[in-house]
N, C-alpha and C positions, 0 to 999 in steps of 0.2 A: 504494500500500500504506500503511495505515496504521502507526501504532508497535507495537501491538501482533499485527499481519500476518506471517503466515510462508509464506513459500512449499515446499514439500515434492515433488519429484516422484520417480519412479526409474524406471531403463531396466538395460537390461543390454548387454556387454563381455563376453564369453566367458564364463569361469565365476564373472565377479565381478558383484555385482549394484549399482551406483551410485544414491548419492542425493545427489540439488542439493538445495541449502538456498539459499535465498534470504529475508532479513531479521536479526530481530535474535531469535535463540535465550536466550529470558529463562522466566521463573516462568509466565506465560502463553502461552507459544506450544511450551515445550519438548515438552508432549505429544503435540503432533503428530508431533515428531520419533520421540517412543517407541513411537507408535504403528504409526511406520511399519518401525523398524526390527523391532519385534516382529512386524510379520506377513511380513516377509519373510522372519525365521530362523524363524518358524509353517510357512513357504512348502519350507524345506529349503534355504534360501540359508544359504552357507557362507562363500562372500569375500562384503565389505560394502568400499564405498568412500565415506566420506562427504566429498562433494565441499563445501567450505567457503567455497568462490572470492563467492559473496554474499552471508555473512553478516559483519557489520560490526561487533557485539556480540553476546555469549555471556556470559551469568554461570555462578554456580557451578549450577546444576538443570541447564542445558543440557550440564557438565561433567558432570554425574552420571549425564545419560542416556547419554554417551558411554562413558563407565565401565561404564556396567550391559549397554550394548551388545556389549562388551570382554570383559566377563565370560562372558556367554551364548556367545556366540560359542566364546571360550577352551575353554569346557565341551563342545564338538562339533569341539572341535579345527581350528577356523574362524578365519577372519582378518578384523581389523574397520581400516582405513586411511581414514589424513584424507589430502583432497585442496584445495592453494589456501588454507589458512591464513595470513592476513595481518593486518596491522596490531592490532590489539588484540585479537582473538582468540587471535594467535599467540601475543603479552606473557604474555597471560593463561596457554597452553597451557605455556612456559618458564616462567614465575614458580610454577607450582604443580608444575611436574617431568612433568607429563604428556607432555611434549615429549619423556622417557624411557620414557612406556610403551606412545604408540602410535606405528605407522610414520606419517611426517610424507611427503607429500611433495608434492613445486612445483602436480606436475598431476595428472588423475585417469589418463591416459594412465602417465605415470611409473608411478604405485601399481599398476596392474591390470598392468604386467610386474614387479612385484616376487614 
């Protein structure tokens, strides 16, 4: 994978719908992400678990699709959860408080019985 490479995929967990990320969620690669969470809550997908466990870097755009994700979601009365958050992502997710407004947890297992 190159730098600016992202990998995107999603599956489903009962009635949550998972997505891997894999790379570094920046200015250039966040759209995919947006793209994908927008066709899934298009789709009528209501739980979202955004699985974090391979992304190594995230800036603020990739922050903002997580937020706008949050939002959408919120608005159908839908739940949007990170999964695997680590090392600088995580910093990042505590240092800007967000670590207060999405459910955070270890695995994607954990999130989808919460």
């Amino acid at each position: 994978m190159s730098p600016i490479d992202i990998k995107v995929e999603t599956r489903t967990e009962g009635d949550w719908s998972i997505i891997d990320v894999a790379g570094e969620v920046d200015v250039f690669t966040a759209p995919k992400l947006r793209e994908q969470i927008l066709s899934l809550v298009g789709q009528g997908a209501n739980h979202l678990v955004v699985n974090l466990d391979g992304v190594d870097f995230m800036d603020s755009t990739g922050l903002g699709v997580l937020v706008g994700g949050l939002k959408r979601l919120r608005e159908r009365d839908g739940k949007l959860a990170l999964a695997g958050a680590h090392g600088t992502v995580l910093r990042v997710l505590n240092i800007t408080g967000l670590d207060s407004v999405f459910a955070l947890h270890e695995t994607v297992e954990d999130a989808t019985r919460s």
